[in-house]
C-alpha positions in Angstrom: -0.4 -27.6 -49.1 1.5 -24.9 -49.9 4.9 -27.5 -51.0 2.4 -29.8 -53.3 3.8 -30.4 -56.7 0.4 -28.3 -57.8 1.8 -25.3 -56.9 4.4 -25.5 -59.2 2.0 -25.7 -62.3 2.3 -22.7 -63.3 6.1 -23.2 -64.4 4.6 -25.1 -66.8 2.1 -23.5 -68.3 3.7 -20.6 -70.0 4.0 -19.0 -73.4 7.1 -21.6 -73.4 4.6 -25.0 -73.5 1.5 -23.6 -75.3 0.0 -21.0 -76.2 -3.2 -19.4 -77.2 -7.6 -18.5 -75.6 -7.4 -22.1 -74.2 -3.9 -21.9 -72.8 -4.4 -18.1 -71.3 -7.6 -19.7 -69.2 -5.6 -22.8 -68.1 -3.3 -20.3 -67.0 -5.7 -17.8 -65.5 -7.7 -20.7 -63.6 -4.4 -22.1 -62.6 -3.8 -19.1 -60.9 -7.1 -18.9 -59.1 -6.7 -22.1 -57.9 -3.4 -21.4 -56.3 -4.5 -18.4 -54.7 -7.4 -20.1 -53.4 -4.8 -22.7 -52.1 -2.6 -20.2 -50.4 -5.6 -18.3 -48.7 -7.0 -22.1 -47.4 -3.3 -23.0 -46.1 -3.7 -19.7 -44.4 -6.6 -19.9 -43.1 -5.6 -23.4 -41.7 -2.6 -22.1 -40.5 -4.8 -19.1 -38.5 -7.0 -22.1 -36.7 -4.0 -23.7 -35.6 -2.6 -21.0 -33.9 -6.5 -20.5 -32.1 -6.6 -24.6 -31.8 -2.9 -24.0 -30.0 -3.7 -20.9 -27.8 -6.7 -22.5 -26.5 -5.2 -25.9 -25.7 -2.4 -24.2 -23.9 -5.3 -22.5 -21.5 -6.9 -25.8 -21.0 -3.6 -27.2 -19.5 -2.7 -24.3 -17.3 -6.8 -24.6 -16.1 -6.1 -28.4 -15.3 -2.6 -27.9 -13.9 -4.2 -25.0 -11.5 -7.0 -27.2 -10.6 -4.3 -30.0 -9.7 -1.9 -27.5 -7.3 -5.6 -26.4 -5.7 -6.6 -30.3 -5.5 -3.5 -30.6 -3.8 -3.3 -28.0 -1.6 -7.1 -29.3 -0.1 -5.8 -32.8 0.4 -2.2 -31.2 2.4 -4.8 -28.9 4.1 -6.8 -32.1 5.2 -4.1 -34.4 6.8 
């Protein structure tokens, strides 16, 4: 999100291409937008992490269930 070609925009929507009311709320809404973009790519970035951090607990719960699973079945022969 943060590397699409809409977050570049705003190079082109300067006093250099147009100007004027119309041109200052492209500009202003542009900006919104991008800040809305950057807050969602970081928000996404946030529930990664969490999605991460909890998958990484979910393997060291399986690999400690398989060492105890183990350990039953050396204990049993």
């Amino acid at each position: 999100m943060r590397d699409s070609p809409s977050m570049s925009l705003h190079l082109h929507a300067g006093v250099d291409t147009w100007y004027g009311p119309r041109a200052e709320e492209c500009t202003s809404e542009l900006t919104r937008a991008q800040q809305a973009m950057h807050r969602a790519a970081d928000e996404l970035d946030d529930q990664a992490c969490r999605y991460e951090a909890h998958a990484d607990e979910l393997v060291a719960v399986a690999l400690r269930a398989e060492r105890a699973e183990r350990a039953a079945a050396e204990e049993q022969r």
